[in-house]
ZATI-345927 format. One line per field, with one value per atom (N, C-alpha, C, O): residue number from 0; residue in three letters; chain; atom name; x, y, z. Coordinates in Angstrom, 2 decimals, padded with zeros to 5 digits, m for minus. Layout:
<recs>
num	c(NUM,...)
residuo	c(ala,...)
cadena	c(A,...)
atomo	c(CA,...)
east	c(X,...)
north	c(Y,...)
up	c(Z,...)
</recs>
This chain:
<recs>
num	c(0,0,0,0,1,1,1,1,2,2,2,2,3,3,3,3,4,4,4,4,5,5,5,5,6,6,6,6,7,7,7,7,8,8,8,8,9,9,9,9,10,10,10,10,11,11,11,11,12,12,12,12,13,13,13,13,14,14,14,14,15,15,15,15,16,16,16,16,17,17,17,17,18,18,18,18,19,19,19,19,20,20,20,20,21,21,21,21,22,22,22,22,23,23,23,23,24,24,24,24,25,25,25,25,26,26,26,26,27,27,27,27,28,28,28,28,29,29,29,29,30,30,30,30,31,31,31,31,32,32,32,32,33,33,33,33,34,34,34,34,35,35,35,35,36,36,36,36,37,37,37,37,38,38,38,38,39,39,39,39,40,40,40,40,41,41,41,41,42,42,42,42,43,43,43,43,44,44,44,44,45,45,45,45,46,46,46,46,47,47,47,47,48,48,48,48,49,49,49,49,50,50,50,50,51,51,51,51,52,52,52,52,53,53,53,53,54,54,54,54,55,55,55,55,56,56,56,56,57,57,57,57,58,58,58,58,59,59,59,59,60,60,60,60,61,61,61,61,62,62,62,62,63,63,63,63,64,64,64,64,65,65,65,65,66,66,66,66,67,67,67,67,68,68,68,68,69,69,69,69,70,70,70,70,71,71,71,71,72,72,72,72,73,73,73,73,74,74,74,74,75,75,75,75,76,76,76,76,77,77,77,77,78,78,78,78,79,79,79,79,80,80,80,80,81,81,81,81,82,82,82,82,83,83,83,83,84,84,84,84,85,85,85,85,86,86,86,86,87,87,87,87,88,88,88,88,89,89,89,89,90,90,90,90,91,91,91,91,92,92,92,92,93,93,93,93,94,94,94,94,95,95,95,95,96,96,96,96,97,97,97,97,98,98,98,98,99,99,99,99,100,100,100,100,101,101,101,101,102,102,102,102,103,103,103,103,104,104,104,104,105,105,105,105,106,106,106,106,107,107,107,107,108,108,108,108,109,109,109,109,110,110,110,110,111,111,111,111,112,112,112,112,113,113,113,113,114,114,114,114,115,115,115,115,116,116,116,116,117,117,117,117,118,118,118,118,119,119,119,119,120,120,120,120,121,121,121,121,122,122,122,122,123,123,123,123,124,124,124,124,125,125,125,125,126,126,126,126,127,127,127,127,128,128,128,128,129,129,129,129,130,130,130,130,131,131,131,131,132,132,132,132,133,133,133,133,134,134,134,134,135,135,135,135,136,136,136,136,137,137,137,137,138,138,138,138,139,139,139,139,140,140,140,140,141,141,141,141,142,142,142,142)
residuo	c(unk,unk,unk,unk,unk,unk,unk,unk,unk,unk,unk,unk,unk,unk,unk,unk,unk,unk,unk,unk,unk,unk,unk,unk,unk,unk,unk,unk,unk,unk,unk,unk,unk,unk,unk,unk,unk,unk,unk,unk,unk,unk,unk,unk,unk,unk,unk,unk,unk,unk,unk,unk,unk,unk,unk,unk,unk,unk,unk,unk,unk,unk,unk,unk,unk,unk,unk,unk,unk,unk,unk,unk,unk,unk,unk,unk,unk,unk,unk,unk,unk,unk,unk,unk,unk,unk,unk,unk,unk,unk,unk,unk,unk,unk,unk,unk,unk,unk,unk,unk,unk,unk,unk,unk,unk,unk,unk,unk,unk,unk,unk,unk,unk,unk,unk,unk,unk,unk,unk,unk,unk,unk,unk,unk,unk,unk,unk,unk,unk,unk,unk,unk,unk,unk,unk,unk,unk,unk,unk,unk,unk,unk,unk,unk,unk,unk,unk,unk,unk,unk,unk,unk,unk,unk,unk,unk,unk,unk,unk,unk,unk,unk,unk,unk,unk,unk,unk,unk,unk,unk,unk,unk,unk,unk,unk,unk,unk,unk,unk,unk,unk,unk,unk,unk,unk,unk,unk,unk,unk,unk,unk,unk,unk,unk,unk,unk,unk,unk,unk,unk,unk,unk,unk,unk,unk,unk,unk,unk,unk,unk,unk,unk,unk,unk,unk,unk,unk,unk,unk,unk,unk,unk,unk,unk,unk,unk,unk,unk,unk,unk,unk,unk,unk,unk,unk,unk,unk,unk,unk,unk,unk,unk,unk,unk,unk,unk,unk,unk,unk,unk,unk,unk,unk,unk,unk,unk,unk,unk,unk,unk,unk,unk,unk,unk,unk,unk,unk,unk,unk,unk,unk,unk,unk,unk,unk,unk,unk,unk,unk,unk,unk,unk,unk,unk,unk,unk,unk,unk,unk,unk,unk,unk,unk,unk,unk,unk,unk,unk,unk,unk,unk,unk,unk,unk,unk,unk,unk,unk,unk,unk,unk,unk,unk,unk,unk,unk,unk,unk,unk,unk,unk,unk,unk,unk,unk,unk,unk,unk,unk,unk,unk,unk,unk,unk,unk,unk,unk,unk,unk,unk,unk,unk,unk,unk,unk,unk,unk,unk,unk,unk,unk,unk,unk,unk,unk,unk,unk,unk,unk,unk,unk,unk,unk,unk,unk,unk,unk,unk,unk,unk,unk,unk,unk,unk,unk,unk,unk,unk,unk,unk,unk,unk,unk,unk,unk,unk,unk,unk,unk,unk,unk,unk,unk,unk,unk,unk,unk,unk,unk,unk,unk,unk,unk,unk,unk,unk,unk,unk,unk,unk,unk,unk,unk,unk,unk,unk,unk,unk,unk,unk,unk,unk,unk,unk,unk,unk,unk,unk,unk,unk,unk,unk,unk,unk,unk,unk,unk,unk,unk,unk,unk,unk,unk,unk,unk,unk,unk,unk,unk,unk,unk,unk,unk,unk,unk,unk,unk,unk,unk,unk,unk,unk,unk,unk,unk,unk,unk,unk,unk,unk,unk,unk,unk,unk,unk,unk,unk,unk,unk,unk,unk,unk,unk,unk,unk,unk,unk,unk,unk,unk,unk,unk,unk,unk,unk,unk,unk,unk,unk,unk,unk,unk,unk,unk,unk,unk,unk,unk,unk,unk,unk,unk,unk,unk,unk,unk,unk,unk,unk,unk,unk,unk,unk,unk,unk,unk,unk,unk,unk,unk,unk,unk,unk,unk,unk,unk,unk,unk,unk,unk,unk,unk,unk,unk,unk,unk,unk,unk,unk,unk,unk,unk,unk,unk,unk,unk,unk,unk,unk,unk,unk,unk,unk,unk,unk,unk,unk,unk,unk,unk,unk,unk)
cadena	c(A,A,A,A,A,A,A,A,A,A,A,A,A,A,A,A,A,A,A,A,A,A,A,A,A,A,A,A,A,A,A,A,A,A,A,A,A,A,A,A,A,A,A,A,A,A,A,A,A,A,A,A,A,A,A,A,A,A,A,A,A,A,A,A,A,A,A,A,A,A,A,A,A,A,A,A,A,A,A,A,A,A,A,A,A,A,A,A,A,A,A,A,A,A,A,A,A,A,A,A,A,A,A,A,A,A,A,A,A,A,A,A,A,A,A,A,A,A,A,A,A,A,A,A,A,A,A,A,A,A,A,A,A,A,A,A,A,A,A,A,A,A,A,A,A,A,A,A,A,A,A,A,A,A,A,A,A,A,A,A,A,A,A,A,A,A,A,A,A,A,A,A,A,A,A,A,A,A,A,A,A,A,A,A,A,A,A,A,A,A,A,A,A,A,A,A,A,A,A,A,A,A,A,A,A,A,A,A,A,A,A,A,A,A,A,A,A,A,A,A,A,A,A,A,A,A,A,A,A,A,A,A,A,A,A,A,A,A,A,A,A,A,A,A,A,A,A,A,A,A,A,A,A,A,A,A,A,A,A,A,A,A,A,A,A,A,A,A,A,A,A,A,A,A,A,A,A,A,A,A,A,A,A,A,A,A,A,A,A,A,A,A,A,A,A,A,A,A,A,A,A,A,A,A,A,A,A,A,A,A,A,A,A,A,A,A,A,A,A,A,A,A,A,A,A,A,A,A,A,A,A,A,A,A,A,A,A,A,A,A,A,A,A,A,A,A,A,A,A,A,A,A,A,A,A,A,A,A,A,A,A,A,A,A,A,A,A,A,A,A,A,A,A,A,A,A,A,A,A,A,A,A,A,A,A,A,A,A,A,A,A,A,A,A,A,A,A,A,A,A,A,A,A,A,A,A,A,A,A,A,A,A,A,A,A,A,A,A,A,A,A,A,A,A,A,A,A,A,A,A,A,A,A,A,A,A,A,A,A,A,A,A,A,A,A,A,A,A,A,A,A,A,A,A,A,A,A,A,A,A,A,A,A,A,A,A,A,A,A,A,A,A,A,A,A,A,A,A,A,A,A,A,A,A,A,A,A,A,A,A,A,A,A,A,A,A,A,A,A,A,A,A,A,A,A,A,A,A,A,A,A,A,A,A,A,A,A,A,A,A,A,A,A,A,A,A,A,A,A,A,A,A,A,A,A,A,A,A,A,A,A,A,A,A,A,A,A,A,A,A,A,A,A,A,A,A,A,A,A,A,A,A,A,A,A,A,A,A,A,A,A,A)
atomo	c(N,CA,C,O,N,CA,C,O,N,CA,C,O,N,CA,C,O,N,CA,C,O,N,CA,C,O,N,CA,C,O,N,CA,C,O,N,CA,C,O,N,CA,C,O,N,CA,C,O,N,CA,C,O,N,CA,C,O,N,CA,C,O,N,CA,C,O,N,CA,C,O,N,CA,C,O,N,CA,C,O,N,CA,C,O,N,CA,C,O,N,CA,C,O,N,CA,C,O,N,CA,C,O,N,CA,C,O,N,CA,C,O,N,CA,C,O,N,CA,C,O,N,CA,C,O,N,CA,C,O,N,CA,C,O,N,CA,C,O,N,CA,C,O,N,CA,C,O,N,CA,C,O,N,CA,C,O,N,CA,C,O,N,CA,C,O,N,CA,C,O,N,CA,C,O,N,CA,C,O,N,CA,C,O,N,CA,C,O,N,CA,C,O,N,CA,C,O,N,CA,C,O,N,CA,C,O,N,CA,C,O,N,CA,C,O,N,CA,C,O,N,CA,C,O,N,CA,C,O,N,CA,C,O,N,CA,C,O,N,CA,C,O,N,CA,C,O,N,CA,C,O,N,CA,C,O,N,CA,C,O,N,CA,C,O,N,CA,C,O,N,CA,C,O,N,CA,C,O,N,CA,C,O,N,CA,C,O,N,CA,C,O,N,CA,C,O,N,CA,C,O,N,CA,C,O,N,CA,C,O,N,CA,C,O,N,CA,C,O,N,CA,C,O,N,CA,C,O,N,CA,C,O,N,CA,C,O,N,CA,C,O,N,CA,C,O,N,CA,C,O,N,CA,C,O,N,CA,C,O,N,CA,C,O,N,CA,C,O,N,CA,C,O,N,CA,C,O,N,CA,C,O,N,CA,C,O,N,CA,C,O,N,CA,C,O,N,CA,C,O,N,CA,C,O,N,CA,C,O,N,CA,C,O,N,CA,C,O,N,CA,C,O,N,CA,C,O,N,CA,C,O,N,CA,C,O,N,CA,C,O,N,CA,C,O,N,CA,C,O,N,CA,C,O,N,CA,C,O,N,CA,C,O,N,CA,C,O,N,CA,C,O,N,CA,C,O,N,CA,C,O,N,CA,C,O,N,CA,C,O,N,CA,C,O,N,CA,C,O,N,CA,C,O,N,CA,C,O,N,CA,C,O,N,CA,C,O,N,CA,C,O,N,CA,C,O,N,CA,C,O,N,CA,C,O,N,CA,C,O,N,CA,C,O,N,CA,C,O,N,CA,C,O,N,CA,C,O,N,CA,C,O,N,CA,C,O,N,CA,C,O,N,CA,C,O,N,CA,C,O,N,CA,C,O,N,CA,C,O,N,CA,C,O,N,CA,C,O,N,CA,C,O,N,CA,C,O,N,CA,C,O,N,CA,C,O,N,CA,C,O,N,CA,C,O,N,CA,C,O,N,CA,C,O,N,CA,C,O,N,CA,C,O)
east	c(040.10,039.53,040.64,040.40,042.00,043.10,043.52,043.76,043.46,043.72,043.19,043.86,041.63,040.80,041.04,041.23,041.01,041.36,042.69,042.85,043.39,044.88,044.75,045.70,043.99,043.53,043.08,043.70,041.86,041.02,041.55,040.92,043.00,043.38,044.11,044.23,044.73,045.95,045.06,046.11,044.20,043.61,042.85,042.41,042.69,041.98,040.34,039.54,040.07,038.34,038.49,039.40,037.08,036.92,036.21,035.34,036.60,035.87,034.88,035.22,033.27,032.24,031.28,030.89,031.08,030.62,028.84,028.27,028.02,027.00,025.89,024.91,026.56,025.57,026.17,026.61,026.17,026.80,025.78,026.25,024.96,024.12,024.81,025.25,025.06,026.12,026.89,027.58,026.79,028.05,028.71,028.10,030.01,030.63,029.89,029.11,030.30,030.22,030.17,031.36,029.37,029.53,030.08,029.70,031.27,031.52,031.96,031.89,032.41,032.52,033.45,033.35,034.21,035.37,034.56,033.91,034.84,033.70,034.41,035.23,033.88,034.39,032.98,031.81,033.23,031.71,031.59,030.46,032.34,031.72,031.33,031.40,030.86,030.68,029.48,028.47,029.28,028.01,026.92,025.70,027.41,026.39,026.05,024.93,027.23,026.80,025.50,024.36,025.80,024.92,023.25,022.23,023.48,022.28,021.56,020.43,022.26,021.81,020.81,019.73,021.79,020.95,020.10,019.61,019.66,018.65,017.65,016.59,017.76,016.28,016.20,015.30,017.15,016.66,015.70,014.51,016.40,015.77,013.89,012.85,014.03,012.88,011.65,010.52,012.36,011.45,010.76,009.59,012.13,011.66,010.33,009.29,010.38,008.88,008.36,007.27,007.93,006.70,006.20,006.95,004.58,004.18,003.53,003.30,003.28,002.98,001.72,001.52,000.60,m000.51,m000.53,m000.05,m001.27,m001.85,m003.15,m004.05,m003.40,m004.98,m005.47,m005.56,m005.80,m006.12,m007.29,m007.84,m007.60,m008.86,m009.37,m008.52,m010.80,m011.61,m012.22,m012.68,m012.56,m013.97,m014.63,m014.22,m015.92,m017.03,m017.80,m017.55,m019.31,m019.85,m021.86,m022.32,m022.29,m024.05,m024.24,m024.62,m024.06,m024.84,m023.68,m023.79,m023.02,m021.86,m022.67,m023.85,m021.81,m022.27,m022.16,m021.22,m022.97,m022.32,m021.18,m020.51,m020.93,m019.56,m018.22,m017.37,m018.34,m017.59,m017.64,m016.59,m018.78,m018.50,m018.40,m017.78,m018.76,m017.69,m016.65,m016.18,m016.09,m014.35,m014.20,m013.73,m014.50,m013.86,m013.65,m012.76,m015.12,m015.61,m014.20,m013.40,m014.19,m013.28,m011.58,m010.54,m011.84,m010.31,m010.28,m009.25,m011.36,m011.22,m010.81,m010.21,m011.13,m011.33,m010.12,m009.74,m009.50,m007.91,m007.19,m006.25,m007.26,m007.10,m006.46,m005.38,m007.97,m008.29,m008.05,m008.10,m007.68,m006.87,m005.19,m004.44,m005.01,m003.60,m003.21,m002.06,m004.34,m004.23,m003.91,m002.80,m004.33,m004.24,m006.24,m007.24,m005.86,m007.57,m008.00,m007.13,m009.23,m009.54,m010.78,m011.67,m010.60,m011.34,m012.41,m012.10,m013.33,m014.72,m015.42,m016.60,m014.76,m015.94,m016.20,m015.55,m018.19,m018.46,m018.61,m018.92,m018.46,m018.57,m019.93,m020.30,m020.54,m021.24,m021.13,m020.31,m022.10,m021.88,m023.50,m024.51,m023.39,m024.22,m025.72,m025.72,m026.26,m027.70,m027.90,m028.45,m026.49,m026.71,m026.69,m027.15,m025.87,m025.51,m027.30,m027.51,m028.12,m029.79,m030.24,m031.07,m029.56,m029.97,m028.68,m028.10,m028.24,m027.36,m028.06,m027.67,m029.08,m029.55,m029.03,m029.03,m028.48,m027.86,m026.36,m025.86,m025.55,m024.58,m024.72,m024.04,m025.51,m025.60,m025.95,m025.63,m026.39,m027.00,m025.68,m025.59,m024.97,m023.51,m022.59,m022.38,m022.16,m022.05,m022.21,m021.18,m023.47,m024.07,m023.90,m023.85,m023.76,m023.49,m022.05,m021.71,m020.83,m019.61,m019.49,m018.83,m020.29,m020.12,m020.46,m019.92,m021.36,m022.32,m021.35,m021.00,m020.92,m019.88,m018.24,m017.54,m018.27,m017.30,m016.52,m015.47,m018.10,m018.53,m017.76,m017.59,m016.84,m016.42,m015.02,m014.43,m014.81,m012.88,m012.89,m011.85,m013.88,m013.69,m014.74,m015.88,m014.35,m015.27,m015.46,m014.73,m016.44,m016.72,m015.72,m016.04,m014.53,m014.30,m014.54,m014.39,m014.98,m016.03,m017.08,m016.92,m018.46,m019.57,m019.28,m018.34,m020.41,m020.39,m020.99,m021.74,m020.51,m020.90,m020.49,m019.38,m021.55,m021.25,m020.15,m019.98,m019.48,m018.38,m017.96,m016.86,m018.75,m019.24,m019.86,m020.70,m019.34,m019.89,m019.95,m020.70,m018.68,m018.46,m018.95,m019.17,m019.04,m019.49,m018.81,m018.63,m018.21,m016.97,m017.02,m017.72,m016.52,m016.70,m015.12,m014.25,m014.90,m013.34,m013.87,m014.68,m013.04,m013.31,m011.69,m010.85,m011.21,m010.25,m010.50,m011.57,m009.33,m009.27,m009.52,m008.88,m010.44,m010.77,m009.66,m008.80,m009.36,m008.19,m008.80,m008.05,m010.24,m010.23,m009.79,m009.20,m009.91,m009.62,m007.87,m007.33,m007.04,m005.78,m005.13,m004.04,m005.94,m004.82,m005.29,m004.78)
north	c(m028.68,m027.41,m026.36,m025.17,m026.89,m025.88,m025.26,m024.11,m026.38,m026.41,m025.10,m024.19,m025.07,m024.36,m022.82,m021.75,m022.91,m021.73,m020.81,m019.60,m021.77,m021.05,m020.90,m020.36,m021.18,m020.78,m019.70,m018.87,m019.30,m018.46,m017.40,m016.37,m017.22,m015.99,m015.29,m014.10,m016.72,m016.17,m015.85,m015.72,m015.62,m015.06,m013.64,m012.98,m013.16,m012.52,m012.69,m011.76,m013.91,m014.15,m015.23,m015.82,m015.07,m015.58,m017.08,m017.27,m018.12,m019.60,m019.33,m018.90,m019.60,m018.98,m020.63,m021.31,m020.97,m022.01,m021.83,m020.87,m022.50,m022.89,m023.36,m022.77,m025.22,m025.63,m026.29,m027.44,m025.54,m026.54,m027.72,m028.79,m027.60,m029.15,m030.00,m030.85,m029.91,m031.16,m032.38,m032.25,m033.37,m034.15,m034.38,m035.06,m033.92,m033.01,m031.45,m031.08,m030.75,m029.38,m028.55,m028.43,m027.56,m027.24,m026.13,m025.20,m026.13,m024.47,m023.99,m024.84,m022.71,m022.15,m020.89,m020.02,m020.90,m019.51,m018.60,m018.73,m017.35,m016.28,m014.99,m014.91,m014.06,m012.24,m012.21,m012.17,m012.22,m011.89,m010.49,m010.05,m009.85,m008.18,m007.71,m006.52,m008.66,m008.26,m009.12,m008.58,m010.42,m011.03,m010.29,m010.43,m009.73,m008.91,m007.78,m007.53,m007.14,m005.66,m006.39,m006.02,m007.42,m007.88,m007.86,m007.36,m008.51,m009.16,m007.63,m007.35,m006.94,m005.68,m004.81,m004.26,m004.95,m004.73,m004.84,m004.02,m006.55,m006.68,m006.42,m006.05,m006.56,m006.09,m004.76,m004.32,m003.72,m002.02,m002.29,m002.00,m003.03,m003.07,m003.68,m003.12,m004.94,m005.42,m004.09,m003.77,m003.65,m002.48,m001.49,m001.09,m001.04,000.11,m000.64,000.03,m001.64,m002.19,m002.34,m002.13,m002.70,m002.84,m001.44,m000.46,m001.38,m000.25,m000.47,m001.47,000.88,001.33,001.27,001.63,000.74,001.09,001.94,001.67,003.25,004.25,004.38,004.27,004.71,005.26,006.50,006.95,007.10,008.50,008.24,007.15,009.42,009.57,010.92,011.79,011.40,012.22,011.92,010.78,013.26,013.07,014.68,015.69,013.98,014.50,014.56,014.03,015.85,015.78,015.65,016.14,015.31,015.00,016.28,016.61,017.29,018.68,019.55,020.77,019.17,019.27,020.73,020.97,021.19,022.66,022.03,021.25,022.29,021.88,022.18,021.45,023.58,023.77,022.79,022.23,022.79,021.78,020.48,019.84,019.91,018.39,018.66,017.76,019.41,019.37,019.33,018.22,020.25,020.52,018.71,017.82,018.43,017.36,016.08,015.26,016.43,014.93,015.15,014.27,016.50,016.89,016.11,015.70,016.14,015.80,014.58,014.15,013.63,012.39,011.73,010.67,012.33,011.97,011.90,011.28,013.35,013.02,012.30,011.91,011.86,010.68,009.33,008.73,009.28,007.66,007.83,006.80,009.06,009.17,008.76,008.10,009.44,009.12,007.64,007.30,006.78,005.21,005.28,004.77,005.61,005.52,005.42,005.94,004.29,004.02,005.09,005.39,005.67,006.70,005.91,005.24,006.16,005.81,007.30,008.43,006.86,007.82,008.17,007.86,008.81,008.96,010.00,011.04,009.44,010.92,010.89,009.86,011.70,011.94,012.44,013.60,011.76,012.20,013.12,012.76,014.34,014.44,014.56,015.19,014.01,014.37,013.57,012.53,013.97,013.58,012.20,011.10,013.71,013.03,011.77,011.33,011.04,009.61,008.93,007.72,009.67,008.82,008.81,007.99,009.93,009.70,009.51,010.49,008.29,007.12,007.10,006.40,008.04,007.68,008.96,009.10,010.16,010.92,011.11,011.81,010.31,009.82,008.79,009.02,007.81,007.01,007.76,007.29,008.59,009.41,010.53,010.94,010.81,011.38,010.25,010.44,009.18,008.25,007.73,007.34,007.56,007.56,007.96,007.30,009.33,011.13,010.76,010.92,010.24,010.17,009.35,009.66,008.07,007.09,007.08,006.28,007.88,008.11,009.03,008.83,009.96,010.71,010.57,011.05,009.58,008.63,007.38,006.73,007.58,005.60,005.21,004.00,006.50,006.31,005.54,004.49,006.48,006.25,004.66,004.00,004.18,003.59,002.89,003.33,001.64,000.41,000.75,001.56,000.17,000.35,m001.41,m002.60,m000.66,m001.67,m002.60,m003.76,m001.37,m001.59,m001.17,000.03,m001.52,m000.55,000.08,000.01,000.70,001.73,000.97,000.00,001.62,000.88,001.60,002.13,001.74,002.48,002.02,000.80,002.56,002.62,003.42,003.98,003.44,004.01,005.08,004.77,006.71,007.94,008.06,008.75,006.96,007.42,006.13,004.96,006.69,005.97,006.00,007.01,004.22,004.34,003.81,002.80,004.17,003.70,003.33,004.20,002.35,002.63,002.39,001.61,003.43,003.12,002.82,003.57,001.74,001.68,002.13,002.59,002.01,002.80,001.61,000.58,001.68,000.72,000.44,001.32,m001.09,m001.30,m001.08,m001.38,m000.53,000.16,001.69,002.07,002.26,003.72,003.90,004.96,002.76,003.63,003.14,003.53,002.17,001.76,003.48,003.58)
up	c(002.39,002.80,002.91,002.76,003.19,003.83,002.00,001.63,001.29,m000.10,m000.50,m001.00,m000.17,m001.40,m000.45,m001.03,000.71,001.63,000.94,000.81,000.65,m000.05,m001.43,m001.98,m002.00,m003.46,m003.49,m004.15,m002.81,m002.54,m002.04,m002.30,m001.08,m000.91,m001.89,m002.19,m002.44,m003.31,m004.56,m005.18,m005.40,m005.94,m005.53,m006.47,m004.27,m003.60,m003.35,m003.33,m003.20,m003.04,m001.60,m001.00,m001.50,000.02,m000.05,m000.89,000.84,000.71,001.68,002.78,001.31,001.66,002.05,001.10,003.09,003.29,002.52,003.03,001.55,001.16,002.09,002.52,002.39,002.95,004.19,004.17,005.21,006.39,006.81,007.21,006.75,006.81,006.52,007.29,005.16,004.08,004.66,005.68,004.11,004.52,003.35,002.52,003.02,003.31,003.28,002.41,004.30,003.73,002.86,002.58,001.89,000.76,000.83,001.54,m000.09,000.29,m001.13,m002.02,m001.46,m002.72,m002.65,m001.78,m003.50,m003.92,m004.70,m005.74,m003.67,m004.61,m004.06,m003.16,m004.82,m004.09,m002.81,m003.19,m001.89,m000.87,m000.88,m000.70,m001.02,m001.09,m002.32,m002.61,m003.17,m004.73,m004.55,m004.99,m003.98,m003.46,m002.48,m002.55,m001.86,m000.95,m002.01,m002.45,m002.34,m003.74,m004.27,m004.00,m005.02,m005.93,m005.42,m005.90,m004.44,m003.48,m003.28,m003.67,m002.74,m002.68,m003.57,m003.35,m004.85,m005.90,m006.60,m007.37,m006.27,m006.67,m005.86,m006.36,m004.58,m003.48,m003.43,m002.72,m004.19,m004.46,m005.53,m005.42,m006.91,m007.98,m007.54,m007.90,m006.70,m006.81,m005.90,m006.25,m004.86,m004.20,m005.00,m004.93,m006.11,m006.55,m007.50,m007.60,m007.99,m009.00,m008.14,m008.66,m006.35,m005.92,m005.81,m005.71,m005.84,m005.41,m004.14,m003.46,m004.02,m001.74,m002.27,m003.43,m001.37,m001.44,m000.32,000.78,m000.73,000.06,000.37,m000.47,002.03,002.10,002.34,003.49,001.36,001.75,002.78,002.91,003.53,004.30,004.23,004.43,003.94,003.89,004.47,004.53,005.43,006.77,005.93,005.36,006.37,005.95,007.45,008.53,006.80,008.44,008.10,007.07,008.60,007.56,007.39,006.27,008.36,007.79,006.75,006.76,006.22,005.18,003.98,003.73,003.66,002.92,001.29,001.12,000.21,m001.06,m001.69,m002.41,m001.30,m001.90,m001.34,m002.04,000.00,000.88,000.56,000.55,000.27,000.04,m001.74,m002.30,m002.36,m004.15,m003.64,m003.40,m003.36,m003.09,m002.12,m002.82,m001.00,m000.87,m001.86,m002.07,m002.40,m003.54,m004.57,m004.88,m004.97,m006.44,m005.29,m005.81,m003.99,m003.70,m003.90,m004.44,m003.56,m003.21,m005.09,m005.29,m005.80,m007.30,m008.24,m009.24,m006.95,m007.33,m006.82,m007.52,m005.54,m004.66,m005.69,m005.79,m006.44,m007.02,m008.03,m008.70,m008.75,m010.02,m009.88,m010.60,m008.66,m008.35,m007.95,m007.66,m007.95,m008.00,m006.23,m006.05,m005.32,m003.57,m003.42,m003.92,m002.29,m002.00,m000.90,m000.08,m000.79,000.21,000.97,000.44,002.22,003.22,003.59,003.95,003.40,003.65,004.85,005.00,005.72,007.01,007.37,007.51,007.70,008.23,009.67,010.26,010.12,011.23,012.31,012.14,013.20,013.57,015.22,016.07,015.47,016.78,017.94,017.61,018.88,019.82,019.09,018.44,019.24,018.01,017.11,017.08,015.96,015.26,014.74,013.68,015.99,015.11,015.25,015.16,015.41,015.78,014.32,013.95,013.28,012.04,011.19,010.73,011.00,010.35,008.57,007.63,008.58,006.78,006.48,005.26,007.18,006.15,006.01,005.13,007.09,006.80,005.41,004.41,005.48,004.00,003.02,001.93,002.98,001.88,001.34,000.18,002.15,001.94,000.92,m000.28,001.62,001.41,000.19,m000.35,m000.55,m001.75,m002.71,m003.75,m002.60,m003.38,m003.44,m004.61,m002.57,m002.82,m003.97,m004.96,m003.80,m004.52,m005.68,m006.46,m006.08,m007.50,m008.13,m009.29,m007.50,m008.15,m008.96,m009.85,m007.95,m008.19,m008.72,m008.77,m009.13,m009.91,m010.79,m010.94,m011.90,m013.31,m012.43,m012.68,m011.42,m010.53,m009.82,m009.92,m009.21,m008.32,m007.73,m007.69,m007.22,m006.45,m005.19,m004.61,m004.64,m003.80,m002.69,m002.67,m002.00,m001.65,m000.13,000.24,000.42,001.97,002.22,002.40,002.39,002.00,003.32,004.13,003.25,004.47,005.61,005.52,006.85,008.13,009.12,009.11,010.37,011.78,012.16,012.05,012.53,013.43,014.67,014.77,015.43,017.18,016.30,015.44,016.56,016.24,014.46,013.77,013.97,012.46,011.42,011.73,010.27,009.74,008.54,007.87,008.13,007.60,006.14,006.07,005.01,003.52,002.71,002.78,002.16,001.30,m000.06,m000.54,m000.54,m002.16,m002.69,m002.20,m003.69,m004.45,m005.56,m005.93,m006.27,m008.12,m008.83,m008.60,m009.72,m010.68,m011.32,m011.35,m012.10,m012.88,m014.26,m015.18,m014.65,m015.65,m015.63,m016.64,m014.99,m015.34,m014.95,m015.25,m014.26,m014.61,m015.77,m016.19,m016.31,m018.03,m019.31,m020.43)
</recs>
């Protein structure tokens, strides 16, 4: 061990123990600051190929104006073009949560509009006052 220790300096590299479990010990002559560089590099490289999944969210309200829910629908469309899943809720107040069919009926209209972009990946469902929908991007429409 004292051997490979004096090899290892006099070259300028470091004796880097492997497997201390071992009987004997495993150890190895290497540069360690060119081992960590390395190591490094590859977990930037591998990050930068994963992708983030994103969730957009659009709230909507049942008595919603048409121009207002186009303009949101036209957002959500870019949403799921941009390959990020959007979460759908409308919101109810006071009353209204006693009529839960025109929240679905919102709901519906998102989805029909949307049908070419995207699955339906949670249907819709109360959630206390709101009522909640996710849609993902089809893996046909981003090839």
């Amino acid at each position: 061990m004292a051997e490979a220790l004096s090899i290892a300096q006099a070259h300028g590299l470091d004796l880097v123990e492997v497997a201390d479990k071992a009987e004997p010990p495993v150890c190895r002559i290497m540069d360690y600051g060119k081992y960590k560089y390395d190591a490094a590099q590859r977990a930037r490289e591998s990050r930068k190929k994963s992708t983030q999944v994103v969730v957009k969210e659009m709230k909507y309200r049942p008595k919603i104006g048409r121009g207002d829910f186009e303009t949101k629908t036209r957002k959500v469309r870019d949403f799921l073009t941009a390959g990020n899943r959007v979460k759908i809720t409308v919101m109810f107040r006071g009353r209204e949560t006693l009529h839960p069919e025109l929240g679905q009926r919102i709901l519906d209209e998102v989805s029909e509009v949307t049908g070419d972009l995207a699955r339906i990946e949670a249907p819709p469902r109360q959630d206390g006052r709101n009522m909640v929908m996710v849609l993902a991007p089809d893996k046909r429409t981003r090839k």
